[in-house]
N, CA, C and O atoms as CSV, one atom per row, in Angstrom:
chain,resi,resn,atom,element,x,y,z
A,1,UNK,N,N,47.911,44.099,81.869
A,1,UNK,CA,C,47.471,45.280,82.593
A,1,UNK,C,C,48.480,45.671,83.669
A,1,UNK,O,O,48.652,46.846,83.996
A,2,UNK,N,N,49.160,44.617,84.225
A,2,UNK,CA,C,50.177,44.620,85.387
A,2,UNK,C,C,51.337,45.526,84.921
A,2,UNK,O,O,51.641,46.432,85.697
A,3,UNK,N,N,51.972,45.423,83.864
A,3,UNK,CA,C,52.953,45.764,83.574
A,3,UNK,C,C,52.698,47.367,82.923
A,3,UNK,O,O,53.599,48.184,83.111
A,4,UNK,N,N,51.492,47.784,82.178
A,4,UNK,CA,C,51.075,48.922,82.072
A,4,UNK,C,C,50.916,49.582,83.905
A,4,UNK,O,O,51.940,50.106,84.344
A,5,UNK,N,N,50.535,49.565,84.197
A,5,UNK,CA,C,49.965,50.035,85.534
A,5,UNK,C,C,51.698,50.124,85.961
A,5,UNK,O,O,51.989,51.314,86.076
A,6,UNK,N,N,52.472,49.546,86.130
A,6,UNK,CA,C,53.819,49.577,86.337
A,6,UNK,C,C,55.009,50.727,85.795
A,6,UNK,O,O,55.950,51.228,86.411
A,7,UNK,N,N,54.537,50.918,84.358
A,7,UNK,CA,C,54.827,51.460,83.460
A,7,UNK,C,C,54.749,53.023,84.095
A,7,UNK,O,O,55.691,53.738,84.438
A,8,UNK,N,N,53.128,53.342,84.136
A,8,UNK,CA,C,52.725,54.689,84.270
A,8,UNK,C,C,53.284,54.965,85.778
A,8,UNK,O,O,53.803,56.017,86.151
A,9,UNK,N,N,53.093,53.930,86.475
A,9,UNK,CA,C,53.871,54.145,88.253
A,9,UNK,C,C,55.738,54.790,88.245
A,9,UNK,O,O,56.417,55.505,88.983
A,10,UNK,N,N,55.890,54.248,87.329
A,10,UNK,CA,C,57.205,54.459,87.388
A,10,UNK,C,C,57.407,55.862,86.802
A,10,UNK,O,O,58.275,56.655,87.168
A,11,UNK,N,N,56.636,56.029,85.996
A,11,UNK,CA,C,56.643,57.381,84.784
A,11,UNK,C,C,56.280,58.631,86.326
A,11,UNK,O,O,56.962,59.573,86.732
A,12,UNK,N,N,55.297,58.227,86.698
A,12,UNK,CA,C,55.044,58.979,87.764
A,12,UNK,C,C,55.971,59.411,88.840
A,12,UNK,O,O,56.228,60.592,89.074
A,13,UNK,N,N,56.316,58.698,89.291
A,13,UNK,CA,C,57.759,58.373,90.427
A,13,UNK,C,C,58.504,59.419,89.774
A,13,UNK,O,O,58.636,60.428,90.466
A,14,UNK,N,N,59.048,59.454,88.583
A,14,UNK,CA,C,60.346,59.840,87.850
A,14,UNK,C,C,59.660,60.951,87.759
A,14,UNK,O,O,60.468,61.609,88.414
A,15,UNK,N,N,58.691,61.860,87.445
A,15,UNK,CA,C,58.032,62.709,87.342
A,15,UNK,C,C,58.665,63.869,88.371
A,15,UNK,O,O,59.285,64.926,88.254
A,16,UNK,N,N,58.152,63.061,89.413
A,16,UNK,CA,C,58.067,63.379,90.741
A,16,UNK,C,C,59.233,63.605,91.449
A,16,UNK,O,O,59.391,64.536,92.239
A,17,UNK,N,N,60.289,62.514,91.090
A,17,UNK,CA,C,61.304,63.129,91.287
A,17,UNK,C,C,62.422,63.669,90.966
A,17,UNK,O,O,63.469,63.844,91.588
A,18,UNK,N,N,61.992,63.981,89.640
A,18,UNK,CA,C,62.749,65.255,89.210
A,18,UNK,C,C,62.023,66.319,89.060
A,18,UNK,O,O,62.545,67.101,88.265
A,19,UNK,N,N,60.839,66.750,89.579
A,19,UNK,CA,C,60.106,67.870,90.392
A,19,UNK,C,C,60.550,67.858,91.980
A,19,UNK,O,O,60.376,68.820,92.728
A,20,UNK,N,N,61.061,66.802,92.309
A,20,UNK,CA,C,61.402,67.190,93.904
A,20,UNK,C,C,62.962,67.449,93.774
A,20,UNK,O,O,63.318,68.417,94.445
A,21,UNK,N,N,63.902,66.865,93.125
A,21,UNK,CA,C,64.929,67.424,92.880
A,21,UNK,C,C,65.418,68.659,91.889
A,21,UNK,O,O,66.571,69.071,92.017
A,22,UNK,N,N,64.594,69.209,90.964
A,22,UNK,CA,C,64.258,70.454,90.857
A,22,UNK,C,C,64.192,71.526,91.990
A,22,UNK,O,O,64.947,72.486,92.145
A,23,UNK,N,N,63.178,71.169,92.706
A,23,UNK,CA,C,62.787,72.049,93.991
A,23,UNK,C,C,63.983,72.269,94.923
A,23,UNK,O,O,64.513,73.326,95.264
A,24,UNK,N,N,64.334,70.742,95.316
A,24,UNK,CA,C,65.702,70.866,96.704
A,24,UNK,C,C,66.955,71.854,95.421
A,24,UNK,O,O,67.586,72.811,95.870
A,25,UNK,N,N,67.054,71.615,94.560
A,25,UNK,CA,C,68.057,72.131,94.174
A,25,UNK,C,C,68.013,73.561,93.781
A,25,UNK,O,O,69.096,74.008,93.404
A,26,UNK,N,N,66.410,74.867,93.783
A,26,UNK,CA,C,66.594,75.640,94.172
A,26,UNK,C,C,66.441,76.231,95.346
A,26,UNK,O,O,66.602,77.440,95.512
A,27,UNK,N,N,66.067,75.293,96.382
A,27,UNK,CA,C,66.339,75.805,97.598
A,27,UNK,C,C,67.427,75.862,98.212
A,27,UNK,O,O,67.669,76.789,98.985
A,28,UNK,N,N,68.568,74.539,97.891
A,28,UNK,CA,C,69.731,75.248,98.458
A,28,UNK,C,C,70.357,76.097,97.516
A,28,UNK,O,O,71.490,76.483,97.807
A,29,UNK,N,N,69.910,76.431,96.557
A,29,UNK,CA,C,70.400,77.580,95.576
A,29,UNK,C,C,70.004,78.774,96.432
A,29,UNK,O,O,70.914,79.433,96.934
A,30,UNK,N,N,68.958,79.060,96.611
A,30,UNK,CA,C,68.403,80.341,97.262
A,30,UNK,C,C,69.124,80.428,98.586
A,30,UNK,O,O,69.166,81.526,99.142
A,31,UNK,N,N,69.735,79.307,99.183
A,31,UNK,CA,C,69.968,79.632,100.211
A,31,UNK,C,C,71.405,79.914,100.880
A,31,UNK,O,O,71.785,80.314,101.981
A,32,UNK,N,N,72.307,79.322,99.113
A,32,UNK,CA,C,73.469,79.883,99.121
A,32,UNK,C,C,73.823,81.485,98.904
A,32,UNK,O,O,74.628,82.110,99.595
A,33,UNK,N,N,73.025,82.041,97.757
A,33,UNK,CA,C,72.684,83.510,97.820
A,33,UNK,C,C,72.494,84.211,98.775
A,33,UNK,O,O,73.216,85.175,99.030
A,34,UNK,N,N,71.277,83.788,99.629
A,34,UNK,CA,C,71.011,84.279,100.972
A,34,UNK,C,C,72.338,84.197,101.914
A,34,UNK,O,O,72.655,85.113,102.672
A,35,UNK,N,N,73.034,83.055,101.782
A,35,UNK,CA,C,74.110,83.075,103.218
A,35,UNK,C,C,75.267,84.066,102.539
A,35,UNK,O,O,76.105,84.606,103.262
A,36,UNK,N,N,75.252,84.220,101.418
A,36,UNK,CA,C,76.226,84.968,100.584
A,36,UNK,C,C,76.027,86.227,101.152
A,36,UNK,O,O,76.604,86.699,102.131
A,37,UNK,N,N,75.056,86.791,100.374
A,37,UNK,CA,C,75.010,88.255,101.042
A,37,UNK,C,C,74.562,88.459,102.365
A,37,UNK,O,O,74.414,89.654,102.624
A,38,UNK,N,N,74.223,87.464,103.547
A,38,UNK,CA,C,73.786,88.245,104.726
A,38,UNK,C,C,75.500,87.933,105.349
A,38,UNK,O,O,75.738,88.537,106.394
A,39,UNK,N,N,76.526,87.163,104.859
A,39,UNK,CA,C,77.440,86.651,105.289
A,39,UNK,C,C,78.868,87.840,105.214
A,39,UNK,O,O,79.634,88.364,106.022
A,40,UNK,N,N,78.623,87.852,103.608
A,40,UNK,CA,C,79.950,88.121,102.646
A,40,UNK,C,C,79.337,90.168,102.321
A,40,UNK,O,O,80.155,91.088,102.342
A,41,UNK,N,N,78.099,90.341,102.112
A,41,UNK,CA,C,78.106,91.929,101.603
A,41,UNK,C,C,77.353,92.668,102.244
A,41,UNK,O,O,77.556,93.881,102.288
A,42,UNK,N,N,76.448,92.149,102.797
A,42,UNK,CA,C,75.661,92.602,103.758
A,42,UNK,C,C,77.109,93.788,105.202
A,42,UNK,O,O,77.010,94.969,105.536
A,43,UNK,N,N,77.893,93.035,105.505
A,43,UNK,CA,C,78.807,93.712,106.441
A,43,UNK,C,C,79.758,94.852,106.002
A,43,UNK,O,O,80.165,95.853,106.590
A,44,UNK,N,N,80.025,94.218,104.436
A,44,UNK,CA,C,80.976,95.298,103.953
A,44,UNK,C,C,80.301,96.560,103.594
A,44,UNK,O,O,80.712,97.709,103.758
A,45,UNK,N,N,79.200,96.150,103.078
A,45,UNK,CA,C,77.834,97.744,103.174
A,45,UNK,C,C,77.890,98.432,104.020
A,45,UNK,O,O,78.476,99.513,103.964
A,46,UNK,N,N,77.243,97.948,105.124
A,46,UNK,CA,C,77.124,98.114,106.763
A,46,UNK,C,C,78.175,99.174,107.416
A,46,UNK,O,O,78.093,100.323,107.850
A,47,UNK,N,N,79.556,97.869,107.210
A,47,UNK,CA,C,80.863,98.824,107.669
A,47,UNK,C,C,80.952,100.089,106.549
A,47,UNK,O,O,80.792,101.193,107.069
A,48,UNK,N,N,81.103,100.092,105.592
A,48,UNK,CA,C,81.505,101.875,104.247
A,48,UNK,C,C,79.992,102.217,104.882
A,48,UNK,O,O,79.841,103.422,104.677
A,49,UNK,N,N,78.633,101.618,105.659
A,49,UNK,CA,C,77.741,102.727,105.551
A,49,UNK,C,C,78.281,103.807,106.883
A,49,UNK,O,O,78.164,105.029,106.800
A,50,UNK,N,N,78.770,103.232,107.866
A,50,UNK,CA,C,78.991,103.775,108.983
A,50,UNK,C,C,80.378,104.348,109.248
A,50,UNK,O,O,80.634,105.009,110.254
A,51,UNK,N,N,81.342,104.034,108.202
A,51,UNK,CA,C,82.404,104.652,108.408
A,51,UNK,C,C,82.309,106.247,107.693
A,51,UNK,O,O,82.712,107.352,108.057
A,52,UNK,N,N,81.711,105.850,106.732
A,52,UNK,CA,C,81.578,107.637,105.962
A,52,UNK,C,C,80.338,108.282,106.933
A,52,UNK,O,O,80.545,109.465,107.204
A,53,UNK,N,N,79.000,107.679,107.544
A,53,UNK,CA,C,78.704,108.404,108.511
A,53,UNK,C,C,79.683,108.893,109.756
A,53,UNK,O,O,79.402,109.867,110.453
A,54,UNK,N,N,80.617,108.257,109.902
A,54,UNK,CA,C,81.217,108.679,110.812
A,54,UNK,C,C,82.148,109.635,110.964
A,54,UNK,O,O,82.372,110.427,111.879
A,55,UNK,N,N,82.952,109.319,109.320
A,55,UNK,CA,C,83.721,110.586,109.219
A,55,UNK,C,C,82.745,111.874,108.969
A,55,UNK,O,O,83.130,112.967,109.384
A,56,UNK,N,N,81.646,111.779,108.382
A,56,UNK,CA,C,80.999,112.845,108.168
A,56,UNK,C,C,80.947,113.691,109.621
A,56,UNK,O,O,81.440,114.810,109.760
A,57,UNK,N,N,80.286,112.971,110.629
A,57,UNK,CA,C,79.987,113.464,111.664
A,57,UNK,C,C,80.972,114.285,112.624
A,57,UNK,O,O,80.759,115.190,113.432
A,58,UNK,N,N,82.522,113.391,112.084
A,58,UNK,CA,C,83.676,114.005,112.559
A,58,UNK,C,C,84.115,115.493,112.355
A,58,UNK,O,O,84.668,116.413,112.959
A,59,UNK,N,N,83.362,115.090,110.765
A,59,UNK,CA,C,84.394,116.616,109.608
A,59,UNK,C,C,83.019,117.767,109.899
A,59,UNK,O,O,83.020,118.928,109.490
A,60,UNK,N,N,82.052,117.212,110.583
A,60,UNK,CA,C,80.769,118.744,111.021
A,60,UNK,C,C,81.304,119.056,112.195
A,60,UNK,O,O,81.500,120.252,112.407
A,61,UNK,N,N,81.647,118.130,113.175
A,61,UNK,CA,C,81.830,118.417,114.399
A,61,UNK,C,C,83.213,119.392,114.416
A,61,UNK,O,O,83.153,120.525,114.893
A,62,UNK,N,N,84.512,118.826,113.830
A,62,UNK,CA,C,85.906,119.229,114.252
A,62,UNK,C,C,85.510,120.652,113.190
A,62,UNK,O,O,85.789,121.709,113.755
A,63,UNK,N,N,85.001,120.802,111.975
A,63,UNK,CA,C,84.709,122.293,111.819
A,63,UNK,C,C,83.834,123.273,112.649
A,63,UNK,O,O,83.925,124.497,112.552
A,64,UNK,N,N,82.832,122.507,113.613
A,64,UNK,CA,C,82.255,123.856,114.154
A,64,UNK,C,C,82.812,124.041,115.427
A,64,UNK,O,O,82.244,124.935,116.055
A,65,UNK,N,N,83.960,123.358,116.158
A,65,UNK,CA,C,84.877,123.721,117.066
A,65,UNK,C,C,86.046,124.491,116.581
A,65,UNK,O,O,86.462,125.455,117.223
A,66,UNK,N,N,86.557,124.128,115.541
A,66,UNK,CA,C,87.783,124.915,115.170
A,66,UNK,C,C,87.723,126.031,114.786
A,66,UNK,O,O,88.785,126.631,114.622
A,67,UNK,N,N,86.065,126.904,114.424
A,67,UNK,CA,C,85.641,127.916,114.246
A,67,UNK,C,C,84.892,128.306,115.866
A,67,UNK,O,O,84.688,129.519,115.804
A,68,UNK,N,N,84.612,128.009,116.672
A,68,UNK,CA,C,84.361,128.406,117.837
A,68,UNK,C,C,85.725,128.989,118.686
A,68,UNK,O,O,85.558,129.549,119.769
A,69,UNK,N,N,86.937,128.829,118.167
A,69,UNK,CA,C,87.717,128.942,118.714
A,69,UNK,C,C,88.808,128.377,119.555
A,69,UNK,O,O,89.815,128.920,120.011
A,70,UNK,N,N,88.220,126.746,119.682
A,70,UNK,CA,C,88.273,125.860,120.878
A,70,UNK,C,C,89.301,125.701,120.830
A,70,UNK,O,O,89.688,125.563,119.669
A,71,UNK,N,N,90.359,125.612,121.859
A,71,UNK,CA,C,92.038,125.093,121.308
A,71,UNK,C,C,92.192,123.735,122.313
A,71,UNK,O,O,92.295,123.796,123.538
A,72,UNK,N,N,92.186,122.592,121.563
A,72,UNK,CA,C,92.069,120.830,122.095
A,72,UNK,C,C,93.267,121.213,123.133
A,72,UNK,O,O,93.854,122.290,123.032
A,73,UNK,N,N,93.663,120.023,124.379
A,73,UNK,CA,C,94.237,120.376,125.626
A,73,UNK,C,C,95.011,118.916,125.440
A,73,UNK,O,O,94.598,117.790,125.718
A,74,UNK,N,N,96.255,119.328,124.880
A,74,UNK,CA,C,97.051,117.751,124.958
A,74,UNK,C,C,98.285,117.922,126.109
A,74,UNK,O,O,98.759,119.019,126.406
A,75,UNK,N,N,98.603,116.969,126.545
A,75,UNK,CA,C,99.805,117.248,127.468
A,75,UNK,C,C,101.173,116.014,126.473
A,75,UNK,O,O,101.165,114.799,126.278
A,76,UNK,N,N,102.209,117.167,126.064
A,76,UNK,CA,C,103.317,116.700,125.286
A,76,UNK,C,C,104.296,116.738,126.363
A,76,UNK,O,O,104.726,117.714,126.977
A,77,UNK,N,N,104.653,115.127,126.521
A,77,UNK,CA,C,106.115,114.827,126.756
A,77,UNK,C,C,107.343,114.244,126.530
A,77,UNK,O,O,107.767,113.092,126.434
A,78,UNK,N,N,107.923,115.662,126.456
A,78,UNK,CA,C,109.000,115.714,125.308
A,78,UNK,C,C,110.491,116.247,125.810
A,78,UNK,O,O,110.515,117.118,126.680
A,79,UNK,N,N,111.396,115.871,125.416
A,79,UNK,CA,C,112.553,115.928,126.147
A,79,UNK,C,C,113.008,115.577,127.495
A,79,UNK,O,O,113.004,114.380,127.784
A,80,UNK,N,N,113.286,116.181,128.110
A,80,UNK,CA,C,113.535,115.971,129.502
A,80,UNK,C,C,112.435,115.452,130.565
A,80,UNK,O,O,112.764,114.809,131.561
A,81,UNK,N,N,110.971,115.823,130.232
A,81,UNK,CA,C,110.460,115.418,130.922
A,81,UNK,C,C,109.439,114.702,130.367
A,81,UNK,O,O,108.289,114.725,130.805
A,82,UNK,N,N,109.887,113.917,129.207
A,82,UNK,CA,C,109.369,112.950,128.732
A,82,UNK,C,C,109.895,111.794,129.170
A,82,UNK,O,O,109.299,110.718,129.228
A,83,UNK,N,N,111.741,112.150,129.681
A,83,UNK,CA,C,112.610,111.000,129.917
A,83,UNK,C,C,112.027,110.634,131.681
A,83,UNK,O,O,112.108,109.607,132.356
A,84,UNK,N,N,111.518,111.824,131.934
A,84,UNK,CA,C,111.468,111.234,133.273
A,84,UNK,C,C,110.174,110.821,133.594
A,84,UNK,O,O,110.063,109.941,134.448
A,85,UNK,N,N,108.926,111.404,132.944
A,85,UNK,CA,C,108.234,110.371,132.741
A,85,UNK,C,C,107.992,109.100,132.280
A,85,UNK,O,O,106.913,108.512,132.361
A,86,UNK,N,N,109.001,108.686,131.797
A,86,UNK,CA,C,108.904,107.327,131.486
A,86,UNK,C,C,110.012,106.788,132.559
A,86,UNK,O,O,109.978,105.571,132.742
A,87,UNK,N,N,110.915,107.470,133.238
A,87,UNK,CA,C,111.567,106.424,134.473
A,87,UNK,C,C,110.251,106.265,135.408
A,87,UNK,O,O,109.887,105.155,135.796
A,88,UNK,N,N,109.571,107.456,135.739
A,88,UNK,CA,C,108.657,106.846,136.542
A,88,UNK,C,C,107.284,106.429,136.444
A,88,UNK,O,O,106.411,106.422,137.312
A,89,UNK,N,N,107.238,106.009,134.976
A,89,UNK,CA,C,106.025,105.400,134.288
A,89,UNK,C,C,104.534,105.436,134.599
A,89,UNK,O,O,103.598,104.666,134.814
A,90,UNK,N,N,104.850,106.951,134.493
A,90,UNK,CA,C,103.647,107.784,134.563
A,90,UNK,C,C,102.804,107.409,132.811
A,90,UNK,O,O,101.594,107.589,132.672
A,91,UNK,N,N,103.333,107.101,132.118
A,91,UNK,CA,C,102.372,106.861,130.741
A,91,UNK,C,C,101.744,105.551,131.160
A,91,UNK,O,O,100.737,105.145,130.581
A,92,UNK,N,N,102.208,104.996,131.974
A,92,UNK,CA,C,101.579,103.551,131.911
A,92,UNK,C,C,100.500,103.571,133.061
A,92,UNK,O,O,99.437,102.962,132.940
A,93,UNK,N,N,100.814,104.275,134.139
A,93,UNK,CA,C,99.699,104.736,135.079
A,93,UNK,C,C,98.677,105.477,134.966
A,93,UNK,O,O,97.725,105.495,135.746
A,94,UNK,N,N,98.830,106.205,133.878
A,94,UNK,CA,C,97.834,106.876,133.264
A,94,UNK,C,C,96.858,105.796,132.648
A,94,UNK,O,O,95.664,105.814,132.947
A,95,UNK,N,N,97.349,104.920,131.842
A,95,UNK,CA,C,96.897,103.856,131.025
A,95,UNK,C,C,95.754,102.830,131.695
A,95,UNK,O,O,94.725,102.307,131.267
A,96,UNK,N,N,96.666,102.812,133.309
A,96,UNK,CA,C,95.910,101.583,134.399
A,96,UNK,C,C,94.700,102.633,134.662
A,96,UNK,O,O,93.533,102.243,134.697
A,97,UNK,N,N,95.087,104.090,134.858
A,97,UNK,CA,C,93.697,104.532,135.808
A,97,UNK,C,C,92.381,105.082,134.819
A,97,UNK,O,O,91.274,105.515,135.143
A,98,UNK,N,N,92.786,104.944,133.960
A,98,UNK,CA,C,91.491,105.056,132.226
A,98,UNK,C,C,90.938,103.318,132.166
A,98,UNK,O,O,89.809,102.868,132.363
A,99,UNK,N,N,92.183,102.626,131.827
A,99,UNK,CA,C,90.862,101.587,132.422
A,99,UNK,C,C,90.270,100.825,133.133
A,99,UNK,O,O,89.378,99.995,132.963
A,100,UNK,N,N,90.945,101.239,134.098
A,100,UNK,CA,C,89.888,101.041,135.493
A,100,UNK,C,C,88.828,102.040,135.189
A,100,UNK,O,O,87.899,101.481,134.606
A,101,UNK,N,N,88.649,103.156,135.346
A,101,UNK,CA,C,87.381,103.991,134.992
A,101,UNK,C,C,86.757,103.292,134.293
A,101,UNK,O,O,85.744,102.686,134.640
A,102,UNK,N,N,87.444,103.260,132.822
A,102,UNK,CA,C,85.992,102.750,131.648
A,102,UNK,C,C,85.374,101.055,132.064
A,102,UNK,O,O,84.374,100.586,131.520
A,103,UNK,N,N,86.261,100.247,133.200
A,103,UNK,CA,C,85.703,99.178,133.451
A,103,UNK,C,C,84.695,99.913,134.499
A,103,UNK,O,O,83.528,99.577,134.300
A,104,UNK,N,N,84.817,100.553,135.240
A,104,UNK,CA,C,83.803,100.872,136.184
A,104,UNK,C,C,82.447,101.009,135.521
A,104,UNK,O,O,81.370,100.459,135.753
A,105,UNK,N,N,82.901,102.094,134.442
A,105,UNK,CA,C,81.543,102.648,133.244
A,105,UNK,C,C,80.918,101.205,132.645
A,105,UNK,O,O,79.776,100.790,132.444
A,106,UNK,N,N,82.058,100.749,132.494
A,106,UNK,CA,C,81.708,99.259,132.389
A,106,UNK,C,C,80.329,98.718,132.714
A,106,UNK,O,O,79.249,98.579,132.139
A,107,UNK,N,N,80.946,98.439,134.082
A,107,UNK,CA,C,80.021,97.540,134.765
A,107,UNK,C,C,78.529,98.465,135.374
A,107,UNK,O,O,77.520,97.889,135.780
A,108,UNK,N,N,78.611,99.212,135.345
A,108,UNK,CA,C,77.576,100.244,135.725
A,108,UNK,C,C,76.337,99.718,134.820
A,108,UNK,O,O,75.230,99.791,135.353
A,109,UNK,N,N,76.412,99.191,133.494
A,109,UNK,CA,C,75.775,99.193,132.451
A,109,UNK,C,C,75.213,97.877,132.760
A,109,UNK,O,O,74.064,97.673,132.371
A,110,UNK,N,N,75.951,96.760,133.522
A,110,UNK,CA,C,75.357,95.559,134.119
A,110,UNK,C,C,73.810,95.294,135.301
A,110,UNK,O,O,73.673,95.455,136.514
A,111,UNK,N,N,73.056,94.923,134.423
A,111,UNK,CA,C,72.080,95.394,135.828
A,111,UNK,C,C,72.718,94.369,136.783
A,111,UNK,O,O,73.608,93.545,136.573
A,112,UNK,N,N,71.742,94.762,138.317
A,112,UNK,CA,C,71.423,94.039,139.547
A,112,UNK,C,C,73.859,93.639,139.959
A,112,UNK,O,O,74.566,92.676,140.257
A,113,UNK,N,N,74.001,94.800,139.734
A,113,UNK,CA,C,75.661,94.574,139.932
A,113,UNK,C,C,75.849,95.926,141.088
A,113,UNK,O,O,75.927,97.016,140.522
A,114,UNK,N,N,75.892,95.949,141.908
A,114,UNK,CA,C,76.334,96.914,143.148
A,114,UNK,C,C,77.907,97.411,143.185
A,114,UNK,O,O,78.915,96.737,143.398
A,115,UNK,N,N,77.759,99.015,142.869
A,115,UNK,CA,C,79.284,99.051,143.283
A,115,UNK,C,C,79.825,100.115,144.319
A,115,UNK,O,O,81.017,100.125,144.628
């Protein structure tokens, strides 16, 4: 009787665990999929979803200004007083006092920060 009773224990066991190694082995299955796409496609979606929203938003916007008339305000320096803006490195002072501003805008956005 000992060795029957042994028999079916073991049959059981083995049962059991290749129903539990069944199981672990689709859970880290499922969970390689899962890290796959929240990892690997999930972002590249994400990024093409927001870059073509973005150009979209660009190509409505820059057409209903360029039909309003609007003429954009660039300052070109070029030749001579491009040369002398750069002896007295006015492009680069320009550069320091934008971001100092946008750090100001910055920190504005920080609560309980006094400026």
């Amino acid at each position: 009787m000992g060795a029957f009773l042994a028999r079916i224990l073991s049959w059981l066991a083995s049962a059991f665990g290749i129903q539990l190694s069944a199981s672990v082995a689709q859970f880290v299955a499922n969970r390689v999929v899962l890290y796959t796409l929240f990892v690997v496609i999930l972002p590249v979606i994400l990024n093409n979803l927001l870059v073509t929203l973005y150009q979209e938003i660009m190509t409505i916007v820059s057409n209903k200004v360029t039909g309003s008339g609007f003429q954009p305000m660039t300052a070109s320096l070029s030749g001579c007083t491009g040369y002398l803006a750069g002896l007295l490195n006015i492009p680069e002072c320009f550069s320091m006092l934008l971001s100092a501003s946008a750090f100001r805008v910055a920190l504005k956005f920080i609560p309980f920060i006094r400026l």
